[in-house]
CHARMM-style PDB file with segment names, atoms N, HN, CA, C and O in Angstrom:
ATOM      1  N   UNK     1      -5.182  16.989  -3.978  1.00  0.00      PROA
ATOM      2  CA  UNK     1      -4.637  16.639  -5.277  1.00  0.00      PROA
ATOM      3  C   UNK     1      -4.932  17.759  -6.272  1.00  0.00      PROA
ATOM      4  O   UNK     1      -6.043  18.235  -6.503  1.00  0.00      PROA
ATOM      5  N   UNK     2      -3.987  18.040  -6.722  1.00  0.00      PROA
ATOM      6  HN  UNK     2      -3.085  17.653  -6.535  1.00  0.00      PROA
ATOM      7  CA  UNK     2      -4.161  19.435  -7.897  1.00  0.00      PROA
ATOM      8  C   UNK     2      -4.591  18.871  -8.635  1.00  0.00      PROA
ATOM      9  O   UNK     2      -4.448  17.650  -8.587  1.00  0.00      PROA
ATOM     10  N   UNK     3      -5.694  19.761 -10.202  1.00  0.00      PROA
ATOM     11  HN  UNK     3      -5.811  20.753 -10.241  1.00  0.00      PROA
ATOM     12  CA  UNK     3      -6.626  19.502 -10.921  1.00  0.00      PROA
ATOM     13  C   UNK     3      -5.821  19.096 -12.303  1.00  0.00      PROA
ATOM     14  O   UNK     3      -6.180  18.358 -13.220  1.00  0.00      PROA
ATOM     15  N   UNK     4      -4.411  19.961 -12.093  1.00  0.00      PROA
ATOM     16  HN  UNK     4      -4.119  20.561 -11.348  1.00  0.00      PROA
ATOM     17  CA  UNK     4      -3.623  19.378 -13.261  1.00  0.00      PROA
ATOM     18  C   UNK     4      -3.554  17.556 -13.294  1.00  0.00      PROA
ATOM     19  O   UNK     4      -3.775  16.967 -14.352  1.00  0.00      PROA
ATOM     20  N   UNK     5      -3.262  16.887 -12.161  1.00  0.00      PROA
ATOM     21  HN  UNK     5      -3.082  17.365 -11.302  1.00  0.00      PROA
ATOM     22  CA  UNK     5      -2.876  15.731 -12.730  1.00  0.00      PROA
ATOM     23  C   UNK     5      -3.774  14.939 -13.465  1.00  0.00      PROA
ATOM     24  O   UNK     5      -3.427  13.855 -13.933  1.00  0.00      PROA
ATOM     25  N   UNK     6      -5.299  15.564 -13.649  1.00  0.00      PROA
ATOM     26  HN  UNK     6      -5.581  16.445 -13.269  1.00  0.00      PROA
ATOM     27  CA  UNK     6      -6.262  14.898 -14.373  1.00  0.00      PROA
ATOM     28  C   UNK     6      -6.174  15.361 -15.341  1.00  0.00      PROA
ATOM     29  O   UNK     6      -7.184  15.173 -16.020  1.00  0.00      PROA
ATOM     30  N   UNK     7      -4.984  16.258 -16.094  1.00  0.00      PROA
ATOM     31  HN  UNK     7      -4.164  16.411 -15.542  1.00  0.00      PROA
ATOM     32  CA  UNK     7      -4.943  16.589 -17.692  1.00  0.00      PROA
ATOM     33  C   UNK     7      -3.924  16.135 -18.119  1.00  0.00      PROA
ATOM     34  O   UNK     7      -3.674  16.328 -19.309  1.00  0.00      PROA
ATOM     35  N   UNK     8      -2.984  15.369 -17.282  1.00  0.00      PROA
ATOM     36  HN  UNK     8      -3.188  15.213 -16.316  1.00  0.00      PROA
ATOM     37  CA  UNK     8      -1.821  14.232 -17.723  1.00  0.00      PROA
ATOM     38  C   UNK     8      -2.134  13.564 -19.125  1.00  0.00      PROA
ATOM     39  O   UNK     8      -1.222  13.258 -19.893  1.00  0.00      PROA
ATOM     40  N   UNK     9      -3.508  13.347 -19.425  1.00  0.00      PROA
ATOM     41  HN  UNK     9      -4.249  13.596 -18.801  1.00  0.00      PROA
ATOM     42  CA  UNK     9      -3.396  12.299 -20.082  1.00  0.00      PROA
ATOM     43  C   UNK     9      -4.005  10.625 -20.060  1.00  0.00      PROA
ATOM     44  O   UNK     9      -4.457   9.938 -20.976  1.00  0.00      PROA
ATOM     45  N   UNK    10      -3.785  10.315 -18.533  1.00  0.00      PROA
ATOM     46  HN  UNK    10      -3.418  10.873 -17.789  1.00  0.00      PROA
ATOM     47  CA  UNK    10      -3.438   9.198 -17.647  1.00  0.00      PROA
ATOM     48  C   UNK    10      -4.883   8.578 -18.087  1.00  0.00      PROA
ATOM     49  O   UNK    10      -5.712   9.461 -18.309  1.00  0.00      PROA
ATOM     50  N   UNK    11      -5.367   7.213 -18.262  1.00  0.00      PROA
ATOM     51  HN  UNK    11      -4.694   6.496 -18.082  1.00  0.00      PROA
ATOM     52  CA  UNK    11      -6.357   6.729 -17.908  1.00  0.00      PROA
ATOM     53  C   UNK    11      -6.564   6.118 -16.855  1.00  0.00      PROA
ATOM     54  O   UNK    11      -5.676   5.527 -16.240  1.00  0.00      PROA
ATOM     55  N   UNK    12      -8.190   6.197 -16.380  1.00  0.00      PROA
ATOM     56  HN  UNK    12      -8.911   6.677 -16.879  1.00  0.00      PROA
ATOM     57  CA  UNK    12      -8.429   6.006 -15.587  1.00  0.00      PROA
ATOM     58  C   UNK    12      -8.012   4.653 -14.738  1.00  0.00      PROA
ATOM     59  O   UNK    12      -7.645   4.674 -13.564  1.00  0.00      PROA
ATOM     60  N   UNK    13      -8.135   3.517 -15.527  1.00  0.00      PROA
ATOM     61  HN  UNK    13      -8.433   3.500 -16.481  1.00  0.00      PROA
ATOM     62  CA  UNK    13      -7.418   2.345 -14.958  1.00  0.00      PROA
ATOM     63  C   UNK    13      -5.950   2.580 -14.330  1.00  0.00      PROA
ATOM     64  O   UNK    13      -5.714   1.944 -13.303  1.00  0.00      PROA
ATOM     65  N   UNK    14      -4.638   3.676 -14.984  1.00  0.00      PROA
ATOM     66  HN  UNK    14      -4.830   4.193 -15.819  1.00  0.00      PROA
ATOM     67  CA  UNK    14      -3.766   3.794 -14.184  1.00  0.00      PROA
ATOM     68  C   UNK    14      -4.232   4.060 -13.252  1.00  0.00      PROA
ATOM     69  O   UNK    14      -4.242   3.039 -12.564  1.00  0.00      PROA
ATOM     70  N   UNK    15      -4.731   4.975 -12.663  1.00  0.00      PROA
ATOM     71  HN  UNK    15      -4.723   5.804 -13.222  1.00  0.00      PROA
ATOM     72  CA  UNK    15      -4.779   5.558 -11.347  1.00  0.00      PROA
ATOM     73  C   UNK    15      -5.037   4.234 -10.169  1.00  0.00      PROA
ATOM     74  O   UNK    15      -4.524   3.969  -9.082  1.00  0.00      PROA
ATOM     75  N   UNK    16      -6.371   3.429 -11.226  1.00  0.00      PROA
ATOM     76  HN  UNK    16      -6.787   3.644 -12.109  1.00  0.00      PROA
ATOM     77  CA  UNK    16      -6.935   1.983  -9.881  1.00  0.00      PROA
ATOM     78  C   UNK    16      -5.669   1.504  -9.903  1.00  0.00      PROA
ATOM     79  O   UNK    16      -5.010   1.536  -8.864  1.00  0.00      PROA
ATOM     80  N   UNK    17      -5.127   0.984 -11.087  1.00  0.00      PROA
ATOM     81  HN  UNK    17      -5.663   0.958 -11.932  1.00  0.00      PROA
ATOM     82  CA  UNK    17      -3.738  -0.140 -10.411  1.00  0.00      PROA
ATOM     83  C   UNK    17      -2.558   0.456  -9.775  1.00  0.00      PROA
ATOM     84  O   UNK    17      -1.723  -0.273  -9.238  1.00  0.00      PROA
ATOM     85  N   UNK    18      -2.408   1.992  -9.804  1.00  0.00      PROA
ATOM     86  HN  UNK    18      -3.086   2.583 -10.240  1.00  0.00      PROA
ATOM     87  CA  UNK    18      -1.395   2.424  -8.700  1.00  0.00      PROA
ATOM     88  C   UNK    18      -2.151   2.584  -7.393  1.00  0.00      PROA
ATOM     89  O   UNK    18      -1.428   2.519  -6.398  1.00  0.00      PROA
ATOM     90  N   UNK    19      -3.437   2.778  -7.176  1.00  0.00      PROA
ATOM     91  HN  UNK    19      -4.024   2.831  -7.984  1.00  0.00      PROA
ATOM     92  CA  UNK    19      -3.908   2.822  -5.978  1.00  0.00      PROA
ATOM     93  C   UNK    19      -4.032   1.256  -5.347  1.00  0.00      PROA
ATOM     94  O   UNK    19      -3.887   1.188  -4.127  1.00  0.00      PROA
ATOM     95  N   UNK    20      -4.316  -0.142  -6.148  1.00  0.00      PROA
ATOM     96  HN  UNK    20      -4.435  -0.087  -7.139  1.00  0.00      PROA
ATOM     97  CA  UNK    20      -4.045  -1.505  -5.342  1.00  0.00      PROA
ATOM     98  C   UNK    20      -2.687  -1.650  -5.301  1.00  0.00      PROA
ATOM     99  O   UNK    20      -2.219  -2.212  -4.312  1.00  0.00      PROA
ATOM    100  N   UNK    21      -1.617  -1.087  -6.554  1.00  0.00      PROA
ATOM    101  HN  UNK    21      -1.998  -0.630  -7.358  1.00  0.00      PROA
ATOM    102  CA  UNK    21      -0.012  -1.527  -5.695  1.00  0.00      PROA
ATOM    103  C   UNK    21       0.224  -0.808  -4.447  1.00  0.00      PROA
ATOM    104  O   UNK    21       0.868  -1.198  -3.472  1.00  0.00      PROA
ATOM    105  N   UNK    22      -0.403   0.321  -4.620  1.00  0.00      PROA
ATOM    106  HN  UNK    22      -0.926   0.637  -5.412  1.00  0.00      PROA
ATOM    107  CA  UNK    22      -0.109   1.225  -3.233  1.00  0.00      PROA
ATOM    108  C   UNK    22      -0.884   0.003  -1.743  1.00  0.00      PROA
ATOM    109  O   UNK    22      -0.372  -0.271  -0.658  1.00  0.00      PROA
ATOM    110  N   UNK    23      -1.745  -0.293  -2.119  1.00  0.00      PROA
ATOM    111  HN  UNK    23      -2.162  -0.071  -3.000  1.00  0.00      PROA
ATOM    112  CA  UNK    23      -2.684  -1.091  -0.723  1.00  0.00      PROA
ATOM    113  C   UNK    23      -1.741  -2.181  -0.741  1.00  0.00      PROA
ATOM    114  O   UNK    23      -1.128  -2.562   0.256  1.00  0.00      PROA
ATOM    115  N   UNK    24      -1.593  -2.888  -2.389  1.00  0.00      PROA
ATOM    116  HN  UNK    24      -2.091  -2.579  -3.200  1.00  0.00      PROA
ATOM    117  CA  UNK    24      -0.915  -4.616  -1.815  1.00  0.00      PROA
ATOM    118  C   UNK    24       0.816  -4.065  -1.085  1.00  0.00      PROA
ATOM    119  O   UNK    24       1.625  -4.938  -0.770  1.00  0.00      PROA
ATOM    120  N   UNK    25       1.040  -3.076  -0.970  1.00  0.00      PROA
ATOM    121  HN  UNK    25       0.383  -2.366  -1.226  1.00  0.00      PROA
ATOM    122  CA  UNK    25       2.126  -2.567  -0.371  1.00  0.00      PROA
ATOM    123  C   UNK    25       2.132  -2.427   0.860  1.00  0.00      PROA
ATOM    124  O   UNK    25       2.760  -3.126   1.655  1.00  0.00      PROA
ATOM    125  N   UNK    26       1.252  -1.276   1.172  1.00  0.00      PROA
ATOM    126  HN  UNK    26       0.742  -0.708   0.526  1.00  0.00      PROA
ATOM    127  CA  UNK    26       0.985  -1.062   2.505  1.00  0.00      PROA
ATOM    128  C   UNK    26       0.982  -2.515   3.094  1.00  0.00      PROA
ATOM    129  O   UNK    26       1.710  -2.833   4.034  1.00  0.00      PROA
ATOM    130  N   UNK    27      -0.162  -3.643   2.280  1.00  0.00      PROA
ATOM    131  HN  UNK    27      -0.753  -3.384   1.516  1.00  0.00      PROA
ATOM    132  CA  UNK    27      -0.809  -4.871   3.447  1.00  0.00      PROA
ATOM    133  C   UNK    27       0.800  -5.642   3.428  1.00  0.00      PROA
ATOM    134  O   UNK    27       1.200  -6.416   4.298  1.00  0.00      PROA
ATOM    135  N   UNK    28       1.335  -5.341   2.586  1.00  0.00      PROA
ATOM    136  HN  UNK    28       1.010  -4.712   1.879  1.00  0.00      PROA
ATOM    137  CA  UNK    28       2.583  -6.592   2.355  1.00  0.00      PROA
ATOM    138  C   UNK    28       3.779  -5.976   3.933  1.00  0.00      PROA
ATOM    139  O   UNK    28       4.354  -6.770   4.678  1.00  0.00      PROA
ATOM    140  N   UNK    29       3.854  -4.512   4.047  1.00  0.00      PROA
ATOM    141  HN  UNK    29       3.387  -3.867   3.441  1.00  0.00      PROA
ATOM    142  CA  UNK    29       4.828  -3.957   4.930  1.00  0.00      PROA
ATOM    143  C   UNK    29       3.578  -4.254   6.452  1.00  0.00      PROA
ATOM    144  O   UNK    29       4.189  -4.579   7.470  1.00  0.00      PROA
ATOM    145  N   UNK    30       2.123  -4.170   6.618  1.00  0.00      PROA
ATOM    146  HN  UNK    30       1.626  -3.905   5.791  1.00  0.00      PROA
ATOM    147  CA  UNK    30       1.904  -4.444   7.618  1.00  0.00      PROA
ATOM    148  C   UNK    30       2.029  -5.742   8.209  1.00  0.00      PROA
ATOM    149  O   UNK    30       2.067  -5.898   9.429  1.00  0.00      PROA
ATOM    150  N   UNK    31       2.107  -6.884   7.199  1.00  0.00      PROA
ATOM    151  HN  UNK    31       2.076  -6.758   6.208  1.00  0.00      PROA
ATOM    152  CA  UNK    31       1.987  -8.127   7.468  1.00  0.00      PROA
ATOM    153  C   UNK    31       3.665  -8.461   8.047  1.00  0.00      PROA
ATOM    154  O   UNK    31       3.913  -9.106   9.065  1.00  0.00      PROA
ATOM    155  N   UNK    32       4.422  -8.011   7.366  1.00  0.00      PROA
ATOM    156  HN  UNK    32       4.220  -7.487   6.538  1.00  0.00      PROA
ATOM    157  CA  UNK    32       5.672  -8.126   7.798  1.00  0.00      PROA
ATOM    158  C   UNK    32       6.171  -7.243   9.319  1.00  0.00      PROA
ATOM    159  O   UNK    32       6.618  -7.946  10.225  1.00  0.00      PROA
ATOM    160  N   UNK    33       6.109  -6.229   9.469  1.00  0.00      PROA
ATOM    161  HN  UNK    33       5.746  -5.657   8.733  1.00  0.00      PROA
ATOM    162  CA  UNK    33       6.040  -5.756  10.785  1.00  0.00      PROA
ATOM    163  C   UNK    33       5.285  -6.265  11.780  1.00  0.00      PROA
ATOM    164  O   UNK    33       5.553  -6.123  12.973  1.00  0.00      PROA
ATOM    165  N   UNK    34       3.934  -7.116  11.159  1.00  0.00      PROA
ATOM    166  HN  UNK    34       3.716  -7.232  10.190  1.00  0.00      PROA
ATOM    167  CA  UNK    34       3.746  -7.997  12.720  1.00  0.00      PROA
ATOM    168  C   UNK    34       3.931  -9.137  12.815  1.00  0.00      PROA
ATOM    169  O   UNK    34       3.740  -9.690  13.897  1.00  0.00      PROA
ATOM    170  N   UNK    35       4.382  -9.872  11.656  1.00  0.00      PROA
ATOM    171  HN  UNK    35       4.538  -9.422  10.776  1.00  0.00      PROA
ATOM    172  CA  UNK    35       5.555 -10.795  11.912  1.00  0.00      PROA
ATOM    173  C   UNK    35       6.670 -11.015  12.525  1.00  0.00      PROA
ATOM    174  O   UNK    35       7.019 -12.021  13.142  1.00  0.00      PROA
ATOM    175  N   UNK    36       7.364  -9.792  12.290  1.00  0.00      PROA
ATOM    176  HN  UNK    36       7.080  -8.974  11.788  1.00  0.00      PROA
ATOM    177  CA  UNK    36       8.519  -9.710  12.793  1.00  0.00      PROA
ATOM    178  C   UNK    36       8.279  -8.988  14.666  1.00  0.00      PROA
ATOM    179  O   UNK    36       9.164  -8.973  15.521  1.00  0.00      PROA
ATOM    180  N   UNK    37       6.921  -8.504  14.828  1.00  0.00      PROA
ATOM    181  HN  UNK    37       6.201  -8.517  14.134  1.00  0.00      PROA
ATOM    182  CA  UNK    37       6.679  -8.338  16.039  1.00  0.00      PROA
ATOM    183  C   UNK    37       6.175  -9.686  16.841  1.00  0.00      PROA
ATOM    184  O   UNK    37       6.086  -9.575  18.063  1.00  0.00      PROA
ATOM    185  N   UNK    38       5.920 -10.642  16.387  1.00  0.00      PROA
ATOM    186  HN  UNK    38       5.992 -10.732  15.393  1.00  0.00      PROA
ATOM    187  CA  UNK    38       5.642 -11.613  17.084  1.00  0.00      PROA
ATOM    188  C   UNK    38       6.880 -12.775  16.996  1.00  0.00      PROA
ATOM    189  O   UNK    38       7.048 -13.745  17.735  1.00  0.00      PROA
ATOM    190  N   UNK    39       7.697 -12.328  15.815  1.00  0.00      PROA
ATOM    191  HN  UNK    39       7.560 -11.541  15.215  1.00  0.00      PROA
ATOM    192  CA  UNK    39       8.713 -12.916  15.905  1.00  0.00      PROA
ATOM    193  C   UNK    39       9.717 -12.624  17.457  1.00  0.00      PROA
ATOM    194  O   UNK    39      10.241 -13.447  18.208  1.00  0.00      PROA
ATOM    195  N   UNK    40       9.692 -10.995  17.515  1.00  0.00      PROA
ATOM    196  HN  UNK    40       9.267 -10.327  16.905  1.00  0.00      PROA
ATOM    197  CA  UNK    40      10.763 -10.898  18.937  1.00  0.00      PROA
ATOM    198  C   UNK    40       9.541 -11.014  20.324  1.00  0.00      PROA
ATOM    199  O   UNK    40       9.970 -11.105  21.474  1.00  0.00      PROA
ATOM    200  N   UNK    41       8.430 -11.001  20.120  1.00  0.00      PROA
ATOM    201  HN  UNK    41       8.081 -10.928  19.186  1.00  0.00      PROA
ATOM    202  CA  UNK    41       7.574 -11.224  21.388  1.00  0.00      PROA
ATOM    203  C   UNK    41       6.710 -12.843  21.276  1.00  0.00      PROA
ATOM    204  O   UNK    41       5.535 -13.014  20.952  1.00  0.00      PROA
ATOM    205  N   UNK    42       7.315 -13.467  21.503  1.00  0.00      PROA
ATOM    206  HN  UNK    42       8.270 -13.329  21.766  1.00  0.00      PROA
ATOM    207  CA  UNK    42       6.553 -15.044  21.621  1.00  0.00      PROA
ATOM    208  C   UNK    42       5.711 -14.935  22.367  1.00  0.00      PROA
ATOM    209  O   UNK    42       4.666 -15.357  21.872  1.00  0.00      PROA
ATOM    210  N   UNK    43       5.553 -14.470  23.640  1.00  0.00      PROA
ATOM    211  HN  UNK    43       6.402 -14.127  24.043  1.00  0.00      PROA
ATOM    212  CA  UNK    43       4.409 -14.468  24.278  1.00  0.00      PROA
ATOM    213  C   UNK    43       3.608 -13.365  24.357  1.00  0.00      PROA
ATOM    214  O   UNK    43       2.757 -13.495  25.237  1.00  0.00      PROA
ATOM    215  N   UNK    44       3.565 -12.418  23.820  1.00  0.00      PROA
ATOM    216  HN  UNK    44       4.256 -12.312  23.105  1.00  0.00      PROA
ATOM    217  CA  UNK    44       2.933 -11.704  23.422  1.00  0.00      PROA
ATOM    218  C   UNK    44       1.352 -11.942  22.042  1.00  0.00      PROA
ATOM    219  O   UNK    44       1.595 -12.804  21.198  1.00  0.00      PROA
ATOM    220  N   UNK    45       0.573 -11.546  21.965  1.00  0.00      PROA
ATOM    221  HN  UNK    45       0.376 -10.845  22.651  1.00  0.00      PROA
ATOM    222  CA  UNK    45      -0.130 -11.698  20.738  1.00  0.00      PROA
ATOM    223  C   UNK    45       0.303 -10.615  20.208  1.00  0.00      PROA
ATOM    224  OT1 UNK    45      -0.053 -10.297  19.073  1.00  0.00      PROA
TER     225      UNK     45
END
């Protein structure tokens, strides 16, 4: 990460709540891909 984006301006709280939308994202697309993987494999875990 270049040193500029810490002279944006930005406070520090932006950075935490784009880093949990980034996670509740990620967990929201993993939860759905193994849904939908157990959706086409029933007998599978």
């Amino acid at each position: 990460m270049p040193f500029e984006l810490a002279q944006t301006g930005l406070p520090v709280s932006t950075y935490i709540v784009l880093g949990l939308v980034v996670l509740l994202v990620g967990a929201a697309l993993f939860i759905v891909a193994r849904a939908l993987r157990r959706h086409n494999k029933n007998n599978q875990f």
